[in-house]
PyMOL CGO cylinders between C-alpha atoms (Angstrom):
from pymol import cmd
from pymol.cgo import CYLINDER

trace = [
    CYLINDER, 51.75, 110.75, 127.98, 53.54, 111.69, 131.33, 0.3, 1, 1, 1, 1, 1, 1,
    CYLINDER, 53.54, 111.69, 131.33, 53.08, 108.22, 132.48, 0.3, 1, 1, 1, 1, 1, 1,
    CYLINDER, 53.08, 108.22, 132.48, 54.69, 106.99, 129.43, 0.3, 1, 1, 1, 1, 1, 1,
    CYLINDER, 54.69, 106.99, 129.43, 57.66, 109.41, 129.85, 0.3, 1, 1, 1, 1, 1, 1,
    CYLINDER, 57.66, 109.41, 129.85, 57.72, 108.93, 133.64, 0.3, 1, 1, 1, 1, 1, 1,
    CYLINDER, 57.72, 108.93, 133.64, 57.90, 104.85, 132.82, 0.3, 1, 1, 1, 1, 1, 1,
    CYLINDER, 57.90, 104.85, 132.82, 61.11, 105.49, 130.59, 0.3, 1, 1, 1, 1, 1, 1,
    CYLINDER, 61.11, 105.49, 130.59, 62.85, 108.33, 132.12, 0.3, 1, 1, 1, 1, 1, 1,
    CYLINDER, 62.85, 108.33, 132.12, 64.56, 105.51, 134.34, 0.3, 1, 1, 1, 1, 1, 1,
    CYLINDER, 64.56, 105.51, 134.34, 67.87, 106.07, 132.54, 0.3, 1, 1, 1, 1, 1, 1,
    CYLINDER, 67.87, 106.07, 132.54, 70.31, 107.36, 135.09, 0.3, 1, 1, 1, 1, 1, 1,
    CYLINDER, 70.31, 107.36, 135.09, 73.46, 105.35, 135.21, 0.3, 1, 1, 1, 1, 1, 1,
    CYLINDER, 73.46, 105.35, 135.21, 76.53, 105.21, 137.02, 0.3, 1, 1, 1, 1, 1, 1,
    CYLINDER, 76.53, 105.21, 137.02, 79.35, 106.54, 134.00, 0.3, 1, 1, 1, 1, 1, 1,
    CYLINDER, 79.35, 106.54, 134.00, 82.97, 106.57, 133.20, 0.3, 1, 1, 1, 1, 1, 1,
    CYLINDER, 82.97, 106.57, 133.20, 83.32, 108.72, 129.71, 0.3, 1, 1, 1, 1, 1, 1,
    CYLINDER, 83.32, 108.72, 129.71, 86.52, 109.99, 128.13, 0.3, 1, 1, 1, 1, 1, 1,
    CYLINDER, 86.52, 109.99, 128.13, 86.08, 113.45, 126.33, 0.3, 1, 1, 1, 1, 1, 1,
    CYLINDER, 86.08, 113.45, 126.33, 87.11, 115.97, 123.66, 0.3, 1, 1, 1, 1, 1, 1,
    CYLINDER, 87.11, 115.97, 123.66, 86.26, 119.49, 124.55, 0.3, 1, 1, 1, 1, 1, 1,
    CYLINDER, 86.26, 119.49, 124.55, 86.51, 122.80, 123.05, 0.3, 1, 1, 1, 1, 1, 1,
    CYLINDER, 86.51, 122.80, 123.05, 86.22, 126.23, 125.25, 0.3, 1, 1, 1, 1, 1, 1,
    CYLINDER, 86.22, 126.23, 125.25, 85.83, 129.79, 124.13, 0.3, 1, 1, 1, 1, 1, 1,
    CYLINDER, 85.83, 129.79, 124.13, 88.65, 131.99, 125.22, 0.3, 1, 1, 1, 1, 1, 1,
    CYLINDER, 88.65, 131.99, 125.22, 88.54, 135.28, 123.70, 0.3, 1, 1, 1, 1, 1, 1,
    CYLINDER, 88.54, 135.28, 123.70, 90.75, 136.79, 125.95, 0.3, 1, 1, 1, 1, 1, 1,
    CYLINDER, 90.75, 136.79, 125.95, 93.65, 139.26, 124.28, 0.3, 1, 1, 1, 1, 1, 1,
    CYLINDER, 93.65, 139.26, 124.28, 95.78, 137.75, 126.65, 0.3, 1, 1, 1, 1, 1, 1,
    CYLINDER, 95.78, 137.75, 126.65, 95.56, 134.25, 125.40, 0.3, 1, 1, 1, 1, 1, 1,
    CYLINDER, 95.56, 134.25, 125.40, 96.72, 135.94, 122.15, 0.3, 1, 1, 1, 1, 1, 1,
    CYLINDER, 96.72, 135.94, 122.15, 100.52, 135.14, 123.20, 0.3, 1, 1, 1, 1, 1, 1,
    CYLINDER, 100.52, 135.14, 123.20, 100.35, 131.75, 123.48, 0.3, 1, 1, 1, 1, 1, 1,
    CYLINDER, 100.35, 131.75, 123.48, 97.89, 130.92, 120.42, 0.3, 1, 1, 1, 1, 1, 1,
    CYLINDER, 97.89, 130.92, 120.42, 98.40, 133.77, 118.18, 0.3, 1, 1, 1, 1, 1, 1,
    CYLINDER, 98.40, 133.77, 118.18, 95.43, 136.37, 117.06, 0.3, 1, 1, 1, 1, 1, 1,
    CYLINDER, 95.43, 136.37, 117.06, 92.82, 134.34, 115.73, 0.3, 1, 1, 1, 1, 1, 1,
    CYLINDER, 92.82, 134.34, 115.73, 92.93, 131.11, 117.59, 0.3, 1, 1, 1, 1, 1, 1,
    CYLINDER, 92.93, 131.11, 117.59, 90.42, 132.19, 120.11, 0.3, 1, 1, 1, 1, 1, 1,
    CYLINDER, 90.42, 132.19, 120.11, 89.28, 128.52, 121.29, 0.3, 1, 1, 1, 1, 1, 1,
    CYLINDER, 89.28, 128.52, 121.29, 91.19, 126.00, 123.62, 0.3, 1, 1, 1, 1, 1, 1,
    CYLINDER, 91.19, 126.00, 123.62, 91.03, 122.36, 122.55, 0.3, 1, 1, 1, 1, 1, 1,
    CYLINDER, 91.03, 122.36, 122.55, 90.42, 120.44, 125.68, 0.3, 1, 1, 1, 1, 1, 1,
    CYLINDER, 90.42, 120.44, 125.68, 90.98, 116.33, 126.96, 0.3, 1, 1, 1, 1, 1, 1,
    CYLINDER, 90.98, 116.33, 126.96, 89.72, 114.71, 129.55, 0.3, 1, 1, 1, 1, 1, 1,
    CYLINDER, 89.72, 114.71, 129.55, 87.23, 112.32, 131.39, 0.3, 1, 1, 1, 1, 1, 1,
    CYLINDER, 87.23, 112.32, 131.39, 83.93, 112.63, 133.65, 0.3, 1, 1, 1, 1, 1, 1,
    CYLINDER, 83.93, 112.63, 133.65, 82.78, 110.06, 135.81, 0.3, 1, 1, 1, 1, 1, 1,
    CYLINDER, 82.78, 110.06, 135.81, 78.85, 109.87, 137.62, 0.3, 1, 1, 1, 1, 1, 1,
    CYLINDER, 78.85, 109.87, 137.62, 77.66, 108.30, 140.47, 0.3, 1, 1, 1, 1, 1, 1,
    CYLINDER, 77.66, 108.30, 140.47, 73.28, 107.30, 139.85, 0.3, 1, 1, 1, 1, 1, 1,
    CYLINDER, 73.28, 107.30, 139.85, 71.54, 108.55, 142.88, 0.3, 1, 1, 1, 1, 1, 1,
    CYLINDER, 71.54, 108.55, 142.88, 67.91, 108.50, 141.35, 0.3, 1, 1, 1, 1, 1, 1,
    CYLINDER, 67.91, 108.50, 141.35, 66.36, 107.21, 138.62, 0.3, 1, 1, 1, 1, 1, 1,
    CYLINDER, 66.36, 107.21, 138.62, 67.01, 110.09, 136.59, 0.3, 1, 1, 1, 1, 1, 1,
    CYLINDER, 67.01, 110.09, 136.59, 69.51, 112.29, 138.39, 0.3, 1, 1, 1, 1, 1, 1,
    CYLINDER, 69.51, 112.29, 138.39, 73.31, 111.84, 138.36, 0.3, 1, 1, 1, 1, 1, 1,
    CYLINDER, 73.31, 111.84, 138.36, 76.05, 113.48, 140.57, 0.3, 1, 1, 1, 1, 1, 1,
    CYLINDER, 76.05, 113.48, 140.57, 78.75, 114.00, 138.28, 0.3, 1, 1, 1, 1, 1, 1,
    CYLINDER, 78.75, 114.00, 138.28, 82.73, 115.12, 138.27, 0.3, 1, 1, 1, 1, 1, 1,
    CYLINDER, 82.73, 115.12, 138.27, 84.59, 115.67, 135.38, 0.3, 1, 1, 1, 1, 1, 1,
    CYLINDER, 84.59, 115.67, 135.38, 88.45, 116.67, 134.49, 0.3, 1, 1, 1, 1, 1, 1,
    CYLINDER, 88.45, 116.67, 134.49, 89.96, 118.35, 131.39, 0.3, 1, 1, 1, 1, 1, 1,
    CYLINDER, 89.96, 118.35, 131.39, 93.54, 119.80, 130.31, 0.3, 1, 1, 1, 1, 1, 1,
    CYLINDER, 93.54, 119.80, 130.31, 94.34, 122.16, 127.40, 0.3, 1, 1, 1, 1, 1, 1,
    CYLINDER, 94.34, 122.16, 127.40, 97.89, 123.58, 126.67, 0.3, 1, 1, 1, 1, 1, 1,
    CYLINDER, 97.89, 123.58, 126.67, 99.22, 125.44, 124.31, 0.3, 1, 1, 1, 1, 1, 1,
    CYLINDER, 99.22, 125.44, 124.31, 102.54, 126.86, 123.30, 0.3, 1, 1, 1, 1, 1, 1,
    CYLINDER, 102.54, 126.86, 123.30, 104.10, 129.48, 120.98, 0.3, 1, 1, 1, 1, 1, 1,
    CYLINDER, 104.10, 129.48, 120.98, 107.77, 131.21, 120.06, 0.3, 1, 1, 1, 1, 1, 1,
    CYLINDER, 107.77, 131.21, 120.06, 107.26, 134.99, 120.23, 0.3, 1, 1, 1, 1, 1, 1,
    CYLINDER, 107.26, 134.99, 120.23, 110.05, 137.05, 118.89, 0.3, 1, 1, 1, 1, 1, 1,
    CYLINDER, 110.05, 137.05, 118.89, 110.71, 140.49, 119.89, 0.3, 1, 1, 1, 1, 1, 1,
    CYLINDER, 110.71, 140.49, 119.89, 113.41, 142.51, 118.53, 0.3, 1, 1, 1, 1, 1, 1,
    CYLINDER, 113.41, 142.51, 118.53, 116.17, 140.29, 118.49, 0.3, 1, 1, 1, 1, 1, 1,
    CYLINDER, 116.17, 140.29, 118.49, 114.95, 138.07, 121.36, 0.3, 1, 1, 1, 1, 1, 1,
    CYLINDER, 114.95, 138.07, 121.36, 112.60, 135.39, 121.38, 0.3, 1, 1, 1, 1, 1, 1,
    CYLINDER, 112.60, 135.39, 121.38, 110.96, 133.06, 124.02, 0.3, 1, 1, 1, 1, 1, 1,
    CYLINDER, 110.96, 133.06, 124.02, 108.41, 130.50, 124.06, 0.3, 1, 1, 1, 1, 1, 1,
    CYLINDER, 108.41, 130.50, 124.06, 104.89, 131.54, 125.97, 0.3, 1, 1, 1, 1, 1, 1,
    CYLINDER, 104.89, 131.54, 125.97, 103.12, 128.33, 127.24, 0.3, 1, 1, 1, 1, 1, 1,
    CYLINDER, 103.12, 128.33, 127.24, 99.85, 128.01, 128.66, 0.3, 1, 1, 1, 1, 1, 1,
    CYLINDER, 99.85, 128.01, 128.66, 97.92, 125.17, 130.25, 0.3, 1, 1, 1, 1, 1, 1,
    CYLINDER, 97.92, 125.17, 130.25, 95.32, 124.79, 132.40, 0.3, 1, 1, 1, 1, 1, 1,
    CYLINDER, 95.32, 124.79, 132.40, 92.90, 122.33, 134.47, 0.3, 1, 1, 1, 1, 1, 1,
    CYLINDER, 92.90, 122.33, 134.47, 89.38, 122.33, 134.80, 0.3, 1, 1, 1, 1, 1, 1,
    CYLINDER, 89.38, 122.33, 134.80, 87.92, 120.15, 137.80, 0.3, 1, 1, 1, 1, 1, 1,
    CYLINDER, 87.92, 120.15, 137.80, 84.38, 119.93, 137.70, 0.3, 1, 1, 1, 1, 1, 1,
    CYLINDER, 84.38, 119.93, 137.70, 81.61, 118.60, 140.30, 0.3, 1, 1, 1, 1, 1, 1,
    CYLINDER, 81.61, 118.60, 140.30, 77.62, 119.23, 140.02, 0.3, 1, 1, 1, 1, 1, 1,
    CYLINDER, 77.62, 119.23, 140.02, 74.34, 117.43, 138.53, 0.3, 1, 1, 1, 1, 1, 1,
    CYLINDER, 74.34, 117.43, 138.53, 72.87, 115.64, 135.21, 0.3, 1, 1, 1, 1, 1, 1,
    CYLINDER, 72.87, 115.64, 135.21, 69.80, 115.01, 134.94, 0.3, 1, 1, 1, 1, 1, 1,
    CYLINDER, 69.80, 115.01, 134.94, 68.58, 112.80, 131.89, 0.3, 1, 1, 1, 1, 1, 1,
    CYLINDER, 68.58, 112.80, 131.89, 65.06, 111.54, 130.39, 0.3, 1, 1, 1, 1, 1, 1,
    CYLINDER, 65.06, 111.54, 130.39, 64.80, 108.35, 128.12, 0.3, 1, 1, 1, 1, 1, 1,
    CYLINDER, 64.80, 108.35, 128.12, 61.97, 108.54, 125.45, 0.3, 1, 1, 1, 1, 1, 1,
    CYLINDER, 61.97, 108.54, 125.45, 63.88, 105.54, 123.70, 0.3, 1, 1, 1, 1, 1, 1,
    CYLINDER, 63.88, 105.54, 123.70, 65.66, 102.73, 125.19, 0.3, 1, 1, 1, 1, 1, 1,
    CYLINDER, 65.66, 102.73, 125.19, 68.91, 104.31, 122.95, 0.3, 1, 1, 1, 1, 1, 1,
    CYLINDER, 68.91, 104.31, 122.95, 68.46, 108.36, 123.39, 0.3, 1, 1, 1, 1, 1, 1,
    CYLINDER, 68.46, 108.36, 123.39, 69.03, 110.13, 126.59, 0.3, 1, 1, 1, 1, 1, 1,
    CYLINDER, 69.03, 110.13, 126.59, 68.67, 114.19, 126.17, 0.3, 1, 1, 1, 1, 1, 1,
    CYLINDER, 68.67, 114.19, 126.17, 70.05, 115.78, 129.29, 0.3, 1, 1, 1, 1, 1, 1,
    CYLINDER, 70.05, 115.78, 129.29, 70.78, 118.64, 130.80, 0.3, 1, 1, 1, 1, 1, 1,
    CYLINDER, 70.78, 118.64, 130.80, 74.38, 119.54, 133.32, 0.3, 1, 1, 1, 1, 1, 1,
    CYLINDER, 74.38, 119.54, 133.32, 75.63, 122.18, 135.74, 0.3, 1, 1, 1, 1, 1, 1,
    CYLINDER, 75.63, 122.18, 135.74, 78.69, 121.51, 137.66, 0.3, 1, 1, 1, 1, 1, 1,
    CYLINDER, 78.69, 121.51, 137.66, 80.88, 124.28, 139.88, 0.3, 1, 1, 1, 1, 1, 1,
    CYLINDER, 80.88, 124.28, 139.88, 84.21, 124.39, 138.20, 0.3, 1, 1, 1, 1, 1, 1,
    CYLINDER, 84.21, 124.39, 138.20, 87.85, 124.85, 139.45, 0.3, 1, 1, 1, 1, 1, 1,
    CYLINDER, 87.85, 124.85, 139.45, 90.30, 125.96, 137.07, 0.3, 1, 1, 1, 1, 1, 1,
    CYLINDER, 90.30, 125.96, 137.07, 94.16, 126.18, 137.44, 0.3, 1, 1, 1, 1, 1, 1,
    CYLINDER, 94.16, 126.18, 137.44, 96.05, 128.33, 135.17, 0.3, 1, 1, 1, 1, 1, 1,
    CYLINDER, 96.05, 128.33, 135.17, 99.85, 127.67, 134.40, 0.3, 1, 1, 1, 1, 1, 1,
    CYLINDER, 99.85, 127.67, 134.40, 101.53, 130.39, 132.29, 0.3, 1, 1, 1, 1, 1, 1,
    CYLINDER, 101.53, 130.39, 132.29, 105.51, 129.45, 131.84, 0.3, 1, 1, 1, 1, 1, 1,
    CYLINDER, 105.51, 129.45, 131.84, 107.82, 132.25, 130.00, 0.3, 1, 1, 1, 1, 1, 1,
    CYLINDER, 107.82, 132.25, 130.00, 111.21, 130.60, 128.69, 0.3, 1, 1, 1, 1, 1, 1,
    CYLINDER, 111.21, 130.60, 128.69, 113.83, 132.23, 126.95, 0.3, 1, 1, 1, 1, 1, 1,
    CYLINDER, 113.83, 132.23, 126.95, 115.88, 128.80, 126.96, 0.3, 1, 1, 1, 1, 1, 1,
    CYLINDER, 115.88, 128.80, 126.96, 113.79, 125.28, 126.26, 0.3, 1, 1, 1, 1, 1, 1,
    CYLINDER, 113.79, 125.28, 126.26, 117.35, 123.16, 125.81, 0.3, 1, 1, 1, 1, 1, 1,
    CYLINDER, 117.35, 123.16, 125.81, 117.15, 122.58, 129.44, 0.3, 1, 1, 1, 1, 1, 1,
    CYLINDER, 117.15, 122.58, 129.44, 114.09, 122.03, 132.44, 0.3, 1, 1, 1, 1, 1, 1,
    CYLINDER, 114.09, 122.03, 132.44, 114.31, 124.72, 134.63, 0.3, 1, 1, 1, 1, 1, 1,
    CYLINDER, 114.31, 124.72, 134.63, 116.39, 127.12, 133.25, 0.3, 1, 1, 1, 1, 1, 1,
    CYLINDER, 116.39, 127.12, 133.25, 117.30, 129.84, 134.83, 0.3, 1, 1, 1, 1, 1, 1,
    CYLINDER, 117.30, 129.84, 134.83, 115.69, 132.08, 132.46, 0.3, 1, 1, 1, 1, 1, 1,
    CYLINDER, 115.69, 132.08, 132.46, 112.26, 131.04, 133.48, 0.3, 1, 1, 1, 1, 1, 1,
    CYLINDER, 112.26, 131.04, 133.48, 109.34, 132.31, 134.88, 0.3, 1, 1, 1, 1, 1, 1,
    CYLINDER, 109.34, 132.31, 134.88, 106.36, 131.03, 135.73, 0.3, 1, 1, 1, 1, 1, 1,
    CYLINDER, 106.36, 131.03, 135.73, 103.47, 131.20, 137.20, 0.3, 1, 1, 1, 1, 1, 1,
    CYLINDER, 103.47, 131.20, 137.20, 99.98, 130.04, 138.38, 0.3, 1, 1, 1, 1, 1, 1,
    CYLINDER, 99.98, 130.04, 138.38, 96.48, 130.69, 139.49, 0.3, 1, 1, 1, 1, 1, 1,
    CYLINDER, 96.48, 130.69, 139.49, 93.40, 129.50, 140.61, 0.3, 1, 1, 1, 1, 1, 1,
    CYLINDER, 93.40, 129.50, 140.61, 89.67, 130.76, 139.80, 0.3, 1, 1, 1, 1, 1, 1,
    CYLINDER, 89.67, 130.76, 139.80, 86.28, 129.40, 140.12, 0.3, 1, 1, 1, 1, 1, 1,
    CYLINDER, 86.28, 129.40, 140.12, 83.73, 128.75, 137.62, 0.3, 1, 1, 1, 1, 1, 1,
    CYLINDER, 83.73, 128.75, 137.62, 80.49, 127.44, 136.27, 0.3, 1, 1, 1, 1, 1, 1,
    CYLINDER, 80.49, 127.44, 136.27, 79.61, 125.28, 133.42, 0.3, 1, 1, 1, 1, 1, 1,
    CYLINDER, 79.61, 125.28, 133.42, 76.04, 124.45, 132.11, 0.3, 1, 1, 1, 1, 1, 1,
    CYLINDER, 76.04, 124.45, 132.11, 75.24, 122.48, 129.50, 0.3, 1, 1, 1, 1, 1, 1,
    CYLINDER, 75.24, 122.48, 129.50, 72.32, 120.37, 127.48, 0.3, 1, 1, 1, 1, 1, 1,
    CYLINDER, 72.32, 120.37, 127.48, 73.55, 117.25, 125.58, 0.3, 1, 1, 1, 1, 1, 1,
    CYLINDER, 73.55, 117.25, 125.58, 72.71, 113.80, 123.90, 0.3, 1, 1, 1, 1, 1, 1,
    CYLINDER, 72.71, 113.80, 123.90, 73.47, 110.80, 124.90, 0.3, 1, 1, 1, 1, 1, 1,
    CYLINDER, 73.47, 110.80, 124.90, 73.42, 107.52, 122.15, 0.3, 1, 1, 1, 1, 1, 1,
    CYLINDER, 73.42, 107.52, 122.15, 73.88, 104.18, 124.04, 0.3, 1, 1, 1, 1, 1, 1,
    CYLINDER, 73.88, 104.18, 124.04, 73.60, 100.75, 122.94, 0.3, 1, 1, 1, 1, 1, 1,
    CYLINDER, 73.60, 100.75, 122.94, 70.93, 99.57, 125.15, 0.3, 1, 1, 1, 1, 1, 1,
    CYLINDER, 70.93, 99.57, 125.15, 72.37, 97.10, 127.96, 0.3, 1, 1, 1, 1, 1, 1,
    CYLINDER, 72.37, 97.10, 127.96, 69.42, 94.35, 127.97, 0.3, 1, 1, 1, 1, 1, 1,
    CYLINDER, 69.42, 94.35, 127.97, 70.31, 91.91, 130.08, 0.3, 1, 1, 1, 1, 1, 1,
    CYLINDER, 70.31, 91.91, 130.08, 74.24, 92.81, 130.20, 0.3, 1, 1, 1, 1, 1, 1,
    CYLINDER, 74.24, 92.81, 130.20, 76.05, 94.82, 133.34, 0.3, 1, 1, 1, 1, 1, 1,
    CYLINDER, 76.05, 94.82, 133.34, 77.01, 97.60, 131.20, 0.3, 1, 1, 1, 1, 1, 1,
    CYLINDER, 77.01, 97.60, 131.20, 77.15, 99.09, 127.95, 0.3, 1, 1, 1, 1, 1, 1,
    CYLINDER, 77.15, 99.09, 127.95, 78.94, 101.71, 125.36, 0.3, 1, 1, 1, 1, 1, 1,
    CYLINDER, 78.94, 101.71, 125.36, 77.76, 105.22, 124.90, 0.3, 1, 1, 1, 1, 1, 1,
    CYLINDER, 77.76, 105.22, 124.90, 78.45, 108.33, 123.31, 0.3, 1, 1, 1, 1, 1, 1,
    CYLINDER, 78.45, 108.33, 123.31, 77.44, 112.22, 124.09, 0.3, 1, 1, 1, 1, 1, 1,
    CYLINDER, 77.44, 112.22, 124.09, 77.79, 115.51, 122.58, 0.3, 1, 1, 1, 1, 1, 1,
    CYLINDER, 77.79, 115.51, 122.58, 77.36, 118.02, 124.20, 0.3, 1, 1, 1, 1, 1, 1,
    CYLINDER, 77.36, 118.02, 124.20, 76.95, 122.21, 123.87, 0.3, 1, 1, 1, 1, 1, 1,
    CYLINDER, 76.95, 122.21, 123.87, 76.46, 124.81, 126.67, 0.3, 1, 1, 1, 1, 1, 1,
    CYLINDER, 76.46, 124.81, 126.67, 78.29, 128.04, 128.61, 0.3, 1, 1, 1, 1, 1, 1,
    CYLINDER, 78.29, 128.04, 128.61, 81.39, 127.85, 130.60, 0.3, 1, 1, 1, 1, 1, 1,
    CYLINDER, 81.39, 127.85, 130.60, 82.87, 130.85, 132.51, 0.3, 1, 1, 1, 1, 1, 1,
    CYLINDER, 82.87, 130.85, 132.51, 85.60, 131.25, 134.40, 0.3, 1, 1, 1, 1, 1, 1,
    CYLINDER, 85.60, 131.25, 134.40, 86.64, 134.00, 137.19, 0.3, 1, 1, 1, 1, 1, 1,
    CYLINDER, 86.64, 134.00, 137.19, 89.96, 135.78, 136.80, 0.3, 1, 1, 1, 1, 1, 1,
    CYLINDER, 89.96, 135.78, 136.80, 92.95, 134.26, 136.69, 0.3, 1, 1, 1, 1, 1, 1,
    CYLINDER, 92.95, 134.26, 136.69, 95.63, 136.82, 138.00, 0.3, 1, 1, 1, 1, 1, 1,
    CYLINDER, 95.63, 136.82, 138.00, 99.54, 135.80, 137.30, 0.3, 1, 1, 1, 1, 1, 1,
    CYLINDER, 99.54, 135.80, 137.30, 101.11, 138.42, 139.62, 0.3, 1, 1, 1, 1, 1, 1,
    CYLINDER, 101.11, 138.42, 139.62, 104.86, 137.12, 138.84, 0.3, 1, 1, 1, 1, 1, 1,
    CYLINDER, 104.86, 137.12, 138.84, 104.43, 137.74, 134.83, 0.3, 1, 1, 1, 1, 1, 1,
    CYLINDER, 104.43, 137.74, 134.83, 102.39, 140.18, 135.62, 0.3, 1, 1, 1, 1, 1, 1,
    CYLINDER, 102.39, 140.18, 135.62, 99.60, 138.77, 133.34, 0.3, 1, 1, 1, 1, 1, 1,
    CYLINDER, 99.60, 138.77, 133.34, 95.83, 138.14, 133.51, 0.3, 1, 1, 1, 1, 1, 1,
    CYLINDER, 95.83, 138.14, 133.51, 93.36, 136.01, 132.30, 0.3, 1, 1, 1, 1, 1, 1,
    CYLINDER, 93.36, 136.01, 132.30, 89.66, 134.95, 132.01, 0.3, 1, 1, 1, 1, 1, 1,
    CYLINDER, 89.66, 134.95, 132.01, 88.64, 132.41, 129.25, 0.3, 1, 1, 1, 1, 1, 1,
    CYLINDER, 88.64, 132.41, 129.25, 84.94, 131.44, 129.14, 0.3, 1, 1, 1, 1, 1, 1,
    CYLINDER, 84.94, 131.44, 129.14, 82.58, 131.28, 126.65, 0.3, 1, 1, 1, 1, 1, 1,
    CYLINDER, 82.58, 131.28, 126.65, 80.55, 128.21, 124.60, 0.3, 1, 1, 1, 1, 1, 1,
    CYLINDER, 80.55, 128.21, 124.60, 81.56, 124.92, 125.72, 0.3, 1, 1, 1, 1, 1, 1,
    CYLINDER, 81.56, 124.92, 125.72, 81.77, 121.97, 123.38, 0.3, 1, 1, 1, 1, 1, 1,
    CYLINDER, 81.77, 121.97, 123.38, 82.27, 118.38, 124.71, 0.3, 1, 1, 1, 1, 1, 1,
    CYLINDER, 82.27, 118.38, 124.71, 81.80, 114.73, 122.96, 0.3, 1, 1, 1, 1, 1, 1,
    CYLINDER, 81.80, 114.73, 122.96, 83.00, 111.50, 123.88, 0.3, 1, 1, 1, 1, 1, 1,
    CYLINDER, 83.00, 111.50, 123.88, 82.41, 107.78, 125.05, 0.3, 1, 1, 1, 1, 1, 1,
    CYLINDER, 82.41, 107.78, 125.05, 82.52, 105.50, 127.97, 0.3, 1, 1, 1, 1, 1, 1,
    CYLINDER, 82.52, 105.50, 127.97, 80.48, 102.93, 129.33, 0.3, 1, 1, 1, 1, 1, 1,
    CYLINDER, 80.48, 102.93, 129.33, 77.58, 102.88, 131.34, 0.3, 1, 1, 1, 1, 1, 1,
    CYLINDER, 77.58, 102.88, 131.34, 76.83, 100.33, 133.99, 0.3, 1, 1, 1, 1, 1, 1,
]
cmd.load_cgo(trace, "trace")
């Protein structure tokens, strides 16, 4: 039996995927800019990975998420916007029990910037009216996925798609000029597809 999986755990491929993401962010601060409720940031990106054994990857991946909302107070209102950027690097390691499922398993270091813009005026791009402000933080996500992949056969490359679930967190992201804080983290939900070669 170990043989057998030893003789098809030679999946490890080099990788370019796009992704949709989701990641928790229960934070009371996030609040302004998605409204009570919405505690989950809808995330876009792509990973790329680089084979370095038959069954171990070094992988990098990149994702935005931004979101926006008019908050009225008294008889004021601005609009609160949020994004952010998550650079990734770490490891995947996969198995192959059949020639078209890959389970796997991921933990990368993660850098996250945090832009927070306040604007009492959106007619024009940098009002004066503005503030803004941003921070950096480091993280960590881990994850276990599944990979589905047309098997390549003879060809140089071929389509797959993952889903994946797992644990992201974030450190503190401090916004000193709006006087504002922030640390999302929490489950981690990313699918896509890219090809394999």
């Amino acid at each position: 039996m170990m043989l057998w999986l030893i003789g098809t755990a030679l999946a490890a491929d080099h990788e370019v995927s796009f992704e949709l993401g989701h990641l928790q962010n229960s934070d009371p601060a996030y609040d302004l800019f998605a409204g009570e409720g919405h505690n989950g940031m809808l995330t876009w990106g792509a990973r790329a990975s680089v084979a370095v054994h038959s069954r171990v990857a070094i992988t990098s991946s990149w994702s935005h998420t931004q979101r926006g909302a008019t908050v009225s107070t008294g008889d004021t209102s601005f609009v609160a916007a949020w994004s952010a950027d998550f650079w990734g690097v770490g490891v995947r390691g996969d198995l192959e029990p059949l020639p078209f499922l890959l389970p796997y398993v991921s933990a990368q270091a993660v850098l996250a910037r945090g832009l927070i813009r306040l604007d009492e005026d959106t007619s024009e791009n940098e009002p004066l009216g503005q503030l803004s402000d941003a921070s950096l933080a480091p993280g960590g996500l881990f994850a276990a996925g599944i990979e589905l992949r047309i098997p390549k056969g003879s060809a140089p490359f071929t389509l797959a798609w993952h889903l994946e679930a797992g644990y992201g967190l974030v450190g503190t992201l401090h916004f000193t000029k709006v006087d504002e804080h922030m640390q999302p983290g929490g489950l981690h939900l990313r699918g896509g597809m890219g090809i394999r070669f």
